[in-house]
VEXDREN-2710 file (C-alpha; in Angstrom, 1 decimal):
% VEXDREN-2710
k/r/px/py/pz
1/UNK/74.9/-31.5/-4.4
2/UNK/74.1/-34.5/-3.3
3/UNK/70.7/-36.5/-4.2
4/UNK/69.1/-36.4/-0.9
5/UNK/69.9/-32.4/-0.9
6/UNK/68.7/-32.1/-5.1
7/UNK/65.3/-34.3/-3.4
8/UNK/64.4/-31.4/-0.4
9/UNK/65.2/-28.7/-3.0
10/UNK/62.8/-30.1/-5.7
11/UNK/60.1/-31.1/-3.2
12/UNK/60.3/-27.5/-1.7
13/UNK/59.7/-26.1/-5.0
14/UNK/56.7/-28.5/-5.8
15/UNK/55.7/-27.3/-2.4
16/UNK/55.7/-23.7/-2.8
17/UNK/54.0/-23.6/-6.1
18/UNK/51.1/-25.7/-4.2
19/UNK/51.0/-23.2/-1.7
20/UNK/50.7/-20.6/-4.3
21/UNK/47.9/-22.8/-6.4
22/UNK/45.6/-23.3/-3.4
23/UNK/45.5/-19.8/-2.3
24/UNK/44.1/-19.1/-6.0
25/UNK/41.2/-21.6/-5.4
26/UNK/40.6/-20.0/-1.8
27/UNK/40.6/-16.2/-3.5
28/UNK/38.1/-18.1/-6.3
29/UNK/35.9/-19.6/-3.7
30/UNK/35.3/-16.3/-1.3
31/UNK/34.2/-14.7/-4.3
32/UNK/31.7/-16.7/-5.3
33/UNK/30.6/-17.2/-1.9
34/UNK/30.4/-13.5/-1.9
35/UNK/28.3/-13.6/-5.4
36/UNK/25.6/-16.1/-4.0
37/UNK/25.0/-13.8/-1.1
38/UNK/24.5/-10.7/-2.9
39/UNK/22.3/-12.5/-5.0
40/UNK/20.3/-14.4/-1.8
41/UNK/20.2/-11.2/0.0
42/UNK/18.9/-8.6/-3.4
43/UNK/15.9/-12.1/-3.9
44/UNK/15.1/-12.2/-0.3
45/UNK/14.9/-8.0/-0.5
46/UNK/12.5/-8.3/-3.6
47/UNK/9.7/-10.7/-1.8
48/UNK/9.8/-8.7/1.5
49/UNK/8.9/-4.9/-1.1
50/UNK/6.2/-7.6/-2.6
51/UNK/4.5/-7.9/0.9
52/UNK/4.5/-11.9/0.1
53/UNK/1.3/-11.1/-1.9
54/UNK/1.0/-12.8/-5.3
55/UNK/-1.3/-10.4/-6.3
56/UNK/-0.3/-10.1/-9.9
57/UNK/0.1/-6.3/-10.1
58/UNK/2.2/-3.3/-11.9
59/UNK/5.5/-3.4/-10.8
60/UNK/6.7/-0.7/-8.2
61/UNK/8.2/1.8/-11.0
62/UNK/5.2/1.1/-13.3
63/UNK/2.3/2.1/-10.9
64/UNK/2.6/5.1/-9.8
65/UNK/0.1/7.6/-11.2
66/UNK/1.7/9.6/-14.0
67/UNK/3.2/12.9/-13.5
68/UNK/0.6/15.0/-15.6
69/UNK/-3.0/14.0/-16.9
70/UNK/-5.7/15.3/-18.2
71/UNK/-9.7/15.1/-17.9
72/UNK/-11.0/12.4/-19.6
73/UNK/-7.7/10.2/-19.7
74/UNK/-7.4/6.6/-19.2
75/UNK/-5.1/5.3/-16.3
76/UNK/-3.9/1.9/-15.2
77/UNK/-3.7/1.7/-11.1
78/UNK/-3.8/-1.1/-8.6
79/UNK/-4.8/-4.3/-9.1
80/UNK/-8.3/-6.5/-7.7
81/UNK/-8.7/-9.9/-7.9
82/UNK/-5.3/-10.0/-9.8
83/UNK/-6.0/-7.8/-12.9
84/UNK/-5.0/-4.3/-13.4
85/UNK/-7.5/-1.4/-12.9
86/UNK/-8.4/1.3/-15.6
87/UNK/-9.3/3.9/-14.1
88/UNK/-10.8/7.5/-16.4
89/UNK/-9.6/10.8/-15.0
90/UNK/-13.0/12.6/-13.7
91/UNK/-11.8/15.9/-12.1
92/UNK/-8.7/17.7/-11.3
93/UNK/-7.9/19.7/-8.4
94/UNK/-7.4/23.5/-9.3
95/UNK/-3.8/23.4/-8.6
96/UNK/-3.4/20.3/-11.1
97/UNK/-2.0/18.3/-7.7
98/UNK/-4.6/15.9/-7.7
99/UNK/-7.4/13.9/-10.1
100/UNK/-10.5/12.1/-8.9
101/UNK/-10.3/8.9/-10.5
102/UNK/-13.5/6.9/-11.1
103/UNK/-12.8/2.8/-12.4
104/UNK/-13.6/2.8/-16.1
105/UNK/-15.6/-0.6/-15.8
106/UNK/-17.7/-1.8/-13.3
107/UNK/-15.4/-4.0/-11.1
108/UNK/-17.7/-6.3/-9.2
109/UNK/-21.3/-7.2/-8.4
110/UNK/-21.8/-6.1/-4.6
111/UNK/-24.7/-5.4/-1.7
112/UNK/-24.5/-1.9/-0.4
113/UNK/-25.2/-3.4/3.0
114/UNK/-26.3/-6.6/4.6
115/UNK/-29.5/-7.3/6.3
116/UNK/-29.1/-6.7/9.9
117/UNK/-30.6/-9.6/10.8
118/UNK/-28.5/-12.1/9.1
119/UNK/-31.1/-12.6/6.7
120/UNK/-32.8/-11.0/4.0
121/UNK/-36.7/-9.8/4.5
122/UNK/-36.9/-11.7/7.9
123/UNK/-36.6/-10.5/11.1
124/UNK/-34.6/-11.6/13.7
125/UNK/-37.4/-13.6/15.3
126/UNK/-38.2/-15.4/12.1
127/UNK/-40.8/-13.4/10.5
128/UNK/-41.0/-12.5/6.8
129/UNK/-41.6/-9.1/6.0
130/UNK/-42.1/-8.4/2.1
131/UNK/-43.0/-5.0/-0.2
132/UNK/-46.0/-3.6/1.0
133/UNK/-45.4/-4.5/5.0
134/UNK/-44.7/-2.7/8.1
135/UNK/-40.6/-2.7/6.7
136/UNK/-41.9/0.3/4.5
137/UNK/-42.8/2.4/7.3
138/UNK/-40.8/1.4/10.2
139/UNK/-37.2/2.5/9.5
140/UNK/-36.0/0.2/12.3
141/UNK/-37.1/-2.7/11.6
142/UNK/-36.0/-1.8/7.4
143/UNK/-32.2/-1.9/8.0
144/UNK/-33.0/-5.0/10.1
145/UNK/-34.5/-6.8/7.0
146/UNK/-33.0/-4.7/3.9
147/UNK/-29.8/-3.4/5.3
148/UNK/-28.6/0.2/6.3
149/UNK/-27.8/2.9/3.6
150/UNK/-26.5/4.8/6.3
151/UNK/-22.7/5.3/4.0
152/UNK/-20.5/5.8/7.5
153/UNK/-22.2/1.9/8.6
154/UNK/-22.2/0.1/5.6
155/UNK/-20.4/-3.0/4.4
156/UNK/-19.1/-1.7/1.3
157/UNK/-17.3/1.6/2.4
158/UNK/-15.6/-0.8/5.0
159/UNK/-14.6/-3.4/2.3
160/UNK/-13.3/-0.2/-0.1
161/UNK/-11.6/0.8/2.8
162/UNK/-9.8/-1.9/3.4
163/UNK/-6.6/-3.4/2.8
164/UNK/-6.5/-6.3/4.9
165/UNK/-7.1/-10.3/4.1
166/UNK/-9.7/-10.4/6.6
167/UNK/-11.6/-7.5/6.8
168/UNK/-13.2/-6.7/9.8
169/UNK/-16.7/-5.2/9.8
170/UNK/-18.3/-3.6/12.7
171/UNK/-21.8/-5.1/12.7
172/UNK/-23.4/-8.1/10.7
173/UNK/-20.7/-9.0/7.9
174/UNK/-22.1/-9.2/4.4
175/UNK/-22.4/-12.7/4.1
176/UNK/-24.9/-14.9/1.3
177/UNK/-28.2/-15.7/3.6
178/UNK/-28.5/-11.5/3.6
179/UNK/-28.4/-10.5/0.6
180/UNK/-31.6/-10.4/-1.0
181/UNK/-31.1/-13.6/-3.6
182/UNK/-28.5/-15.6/-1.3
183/UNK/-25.4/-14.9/-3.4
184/UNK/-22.4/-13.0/-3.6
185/UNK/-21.5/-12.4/-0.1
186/UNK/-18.4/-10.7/0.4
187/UNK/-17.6/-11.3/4.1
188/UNK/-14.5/-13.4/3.4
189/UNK/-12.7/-11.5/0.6
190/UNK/-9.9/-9.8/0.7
191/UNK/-10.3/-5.7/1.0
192/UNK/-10.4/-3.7/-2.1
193/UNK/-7.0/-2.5/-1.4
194/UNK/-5.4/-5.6/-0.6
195/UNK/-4.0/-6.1/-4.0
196/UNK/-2.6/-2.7/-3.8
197/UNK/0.9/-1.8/-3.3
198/UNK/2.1/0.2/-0.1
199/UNK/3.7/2.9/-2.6
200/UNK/0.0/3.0/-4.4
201/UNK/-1.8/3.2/-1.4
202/UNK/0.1/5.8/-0.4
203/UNK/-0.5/8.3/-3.1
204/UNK/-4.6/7.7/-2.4
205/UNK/-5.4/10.3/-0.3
206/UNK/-7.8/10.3/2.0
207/UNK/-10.7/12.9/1.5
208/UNK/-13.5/14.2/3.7
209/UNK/-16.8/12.7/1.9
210/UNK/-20.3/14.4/3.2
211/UNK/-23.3/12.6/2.5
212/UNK/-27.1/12.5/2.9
213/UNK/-27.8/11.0/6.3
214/UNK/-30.7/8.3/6.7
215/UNK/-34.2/9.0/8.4
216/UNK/-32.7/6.7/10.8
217/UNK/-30.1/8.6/11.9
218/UNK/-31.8/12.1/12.4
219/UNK/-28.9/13.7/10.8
220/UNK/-28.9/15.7/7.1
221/UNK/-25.5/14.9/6.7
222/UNK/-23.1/12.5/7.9
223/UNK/-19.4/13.1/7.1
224/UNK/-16.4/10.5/6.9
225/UNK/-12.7/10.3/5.5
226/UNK/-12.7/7.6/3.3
227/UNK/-9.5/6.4/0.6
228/UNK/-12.2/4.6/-1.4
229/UNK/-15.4/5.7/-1.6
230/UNK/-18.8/5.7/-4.4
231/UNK/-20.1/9.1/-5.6
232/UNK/-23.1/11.0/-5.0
233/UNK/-25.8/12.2/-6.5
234/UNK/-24.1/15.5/-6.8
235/UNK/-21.0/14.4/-7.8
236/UNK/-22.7/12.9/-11.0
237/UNK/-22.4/16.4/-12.5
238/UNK/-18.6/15.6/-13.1
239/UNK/-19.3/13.5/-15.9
240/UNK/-20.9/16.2/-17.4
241/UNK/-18.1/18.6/-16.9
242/UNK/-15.3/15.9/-18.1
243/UNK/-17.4/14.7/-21.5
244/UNK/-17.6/11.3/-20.0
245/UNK/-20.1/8.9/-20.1
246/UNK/-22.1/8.0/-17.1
247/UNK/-22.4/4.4/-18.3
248/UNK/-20.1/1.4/-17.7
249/UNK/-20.1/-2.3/-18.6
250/UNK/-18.7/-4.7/-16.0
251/UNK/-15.6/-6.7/-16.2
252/UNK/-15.5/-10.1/-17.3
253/UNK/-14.6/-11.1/-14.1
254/UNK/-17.3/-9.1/-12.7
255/UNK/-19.7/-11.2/-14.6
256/UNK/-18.3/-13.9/-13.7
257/UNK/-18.2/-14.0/-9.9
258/UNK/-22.2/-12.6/-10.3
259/UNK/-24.0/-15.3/-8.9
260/UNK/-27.2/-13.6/-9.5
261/UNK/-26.7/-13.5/-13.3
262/UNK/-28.3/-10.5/-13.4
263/UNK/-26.8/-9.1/-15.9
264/UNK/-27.2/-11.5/-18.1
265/UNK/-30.9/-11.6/-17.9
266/UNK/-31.0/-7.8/-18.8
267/UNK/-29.1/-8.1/-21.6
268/UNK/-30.8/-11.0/-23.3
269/UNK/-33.8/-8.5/-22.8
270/UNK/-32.8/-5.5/-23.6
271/UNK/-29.4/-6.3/-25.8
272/UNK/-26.9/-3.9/-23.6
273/UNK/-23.2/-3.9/-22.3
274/UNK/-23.9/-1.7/-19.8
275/UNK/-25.5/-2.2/-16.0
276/UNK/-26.3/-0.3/-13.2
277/UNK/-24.2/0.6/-10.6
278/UNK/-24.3/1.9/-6.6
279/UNK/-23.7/5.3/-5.8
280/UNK/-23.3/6.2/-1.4
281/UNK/-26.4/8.5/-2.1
282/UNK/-29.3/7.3/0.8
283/UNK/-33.3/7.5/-1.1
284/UNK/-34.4/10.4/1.0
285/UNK/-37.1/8.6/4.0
286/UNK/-35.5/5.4/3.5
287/UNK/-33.4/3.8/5.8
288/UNK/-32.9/0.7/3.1
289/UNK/-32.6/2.2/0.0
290/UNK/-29.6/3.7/-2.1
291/UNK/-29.8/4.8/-5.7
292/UNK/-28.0/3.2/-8.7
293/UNK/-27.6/4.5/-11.3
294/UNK/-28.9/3.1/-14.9
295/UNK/-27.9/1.8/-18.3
296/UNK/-29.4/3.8/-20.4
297/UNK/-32.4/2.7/-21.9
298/UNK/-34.3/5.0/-20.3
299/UNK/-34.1/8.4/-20.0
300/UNK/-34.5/8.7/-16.4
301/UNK/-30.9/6.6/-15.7
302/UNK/-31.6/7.3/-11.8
303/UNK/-33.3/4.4/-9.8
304/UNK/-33.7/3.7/-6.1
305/UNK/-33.4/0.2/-4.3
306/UNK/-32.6/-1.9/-1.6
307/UNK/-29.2/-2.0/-0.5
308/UNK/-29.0/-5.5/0.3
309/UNK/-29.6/-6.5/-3.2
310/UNK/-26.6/-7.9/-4.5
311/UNK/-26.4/-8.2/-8.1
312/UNK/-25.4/-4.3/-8.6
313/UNK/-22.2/-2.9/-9.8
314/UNK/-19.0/-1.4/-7.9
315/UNK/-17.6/1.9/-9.6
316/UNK/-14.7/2.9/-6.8
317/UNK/-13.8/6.0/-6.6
318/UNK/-10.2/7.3/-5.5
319/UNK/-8.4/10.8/-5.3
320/UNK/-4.6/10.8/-6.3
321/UNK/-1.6/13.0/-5.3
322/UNK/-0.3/13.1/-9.5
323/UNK/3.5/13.0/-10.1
324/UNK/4.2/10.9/-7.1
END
């Protein structure tokens, strides 16, 4: 063989091995490629279940209701303002298929309703009206200047209702300058459910509420379907029947976002954890008034006031399919 011949040969060989090397690398790189976009595609799957909320909340497997509970149990569902929710099992359904859940602790410091005028005790033209004037008497002119306890119209069974970042109401928005001290308007927060996830929302299910109606509205009974609603005076008796407490201290946060301070001020007087807190009952002749109920130290726990005052607590109610 001569050396140009022994030359090919060896740089045939070097060639083919080469040939055999780089398709190696090729196979190595496709599979990593392949790697990276499983991995892009299961991240990119994870945000879009999330909604793009960071709300902080149970993971999907974690928050669905359990699969069996009793009266009187303690539950953690849904999230507001980025903490988890207790809520304490109230009633069950005779067939054991679903539990009316009530929120352990009071979860925030809200007006019922806002002043219809925009502002609290004044009319729309400017003039004050306070206890002891015409407002008493002329049930018009009370939702103008202390807000509607009509439950189907008010601001907070459309923020409990909500799920939405803006929530839309449909007639004045419970903002500061309505409320009876200036504070803790609502009108740009989030809905109650917006911290909720789709599968959580979707085991809420939507009951048929029938409430007192208002003098206002001529009608002894009003009736809406609501996901999220406050209880009645009736429905009061289910504390009874479950061994639970009627009285519940608010959240930290709760106390904190109170910019009445409320709640402290009672306490310092009369040393207790617990506050008062709205129920969707309308005070029978009132169009302004809604009762709350008390803390305790008295033993009538029952009192009526204005529903634009805003340093009251939230107790939401839900009902739950169980075992979804």
């Amino acid at each position: 063989m001569s050396e140009k011949e022994h030359m090919n040969n060896n740089f045939n060989t070097y060639s083919g091995n080469n040939s055999k090397t780089g398709n190696s690398i090729s196979a190595e790189k496709s599979i990593a490629a392949s790697i990276i976009a499983i991995v892009v595609i299961w991240t990119a799957l994870l945000l879009i279940s999330d909604r793009g909320k960071m709300s902080g909340g149970l993971r999907a497997e974690e928050s669905i209701v359990p699969a069996t509970m009793e009266v009187g149990d303690t539950i953690t569902f849904g999230t507001y303002n980025n903490e988890e929710i207790e809520w304490r099992v109230l009633k069950l359904s005779e067939d054991g298929k679903e539990a009316v859940l009530i929120s352990k602790n009071i979860l925030c410091m809200k007006a019922y309703d806002a002043a219809e005028s925009g502002r609290y005790s004044y009319d729309k033209e400017g003039n004050n009206y306070l206890k002891g004037s015409a407002a008493d008497i002329d049930q018009q002119l009370q939702v103008q200047v202390r807000g509607n306890n009509d439950w189907s119209l008010s601001n907070i069974r459309t923020w409990l209702n909500s799920s939405d970042e803006v929530v839309k109401y449909g007639d004045q928005a419970p903002i500061s300058t309505a409320m009876s001290e200036g504070h803790n308007g609502y009108h740009n927060e989030p809905g109650f459910l917006y911290g909720f996830k789709d599968e959580e929302i979707e085991v809420i299910k939507e009951v048929e509420n029938v409430t007192s109606g208002n003098k206002l509205s001529g009608q002894d009974t009003v009736v809406t379907k609501d996901k999220v609603y406050l209880l009645s005076l009736d429905e009061l008796k289910w504390f009874e029947e479950a061994g639970i407490s009627l009285l519940a201290e608010p959240t930290q946060a709760a106390i904190a976002d109170d910019g009445t301070e409320w709640y402290w001020y009672d306490m310092e007087i009369f040393f207790l954890k617990t506050y008062y807190w709205w129920l969707r009952e309308p005070v029978k002749g009132a169009s302004g008034k809604c009762y709350i109920v008390g803390t305790g130290r008295e033993e009538e726990n029952i009192y009526k006031k204005d529903v634009a005052m805003e340093g009251f607590g939230i107790r939401p109610v839900i009902t739950v399919y169980i075992g979804n």
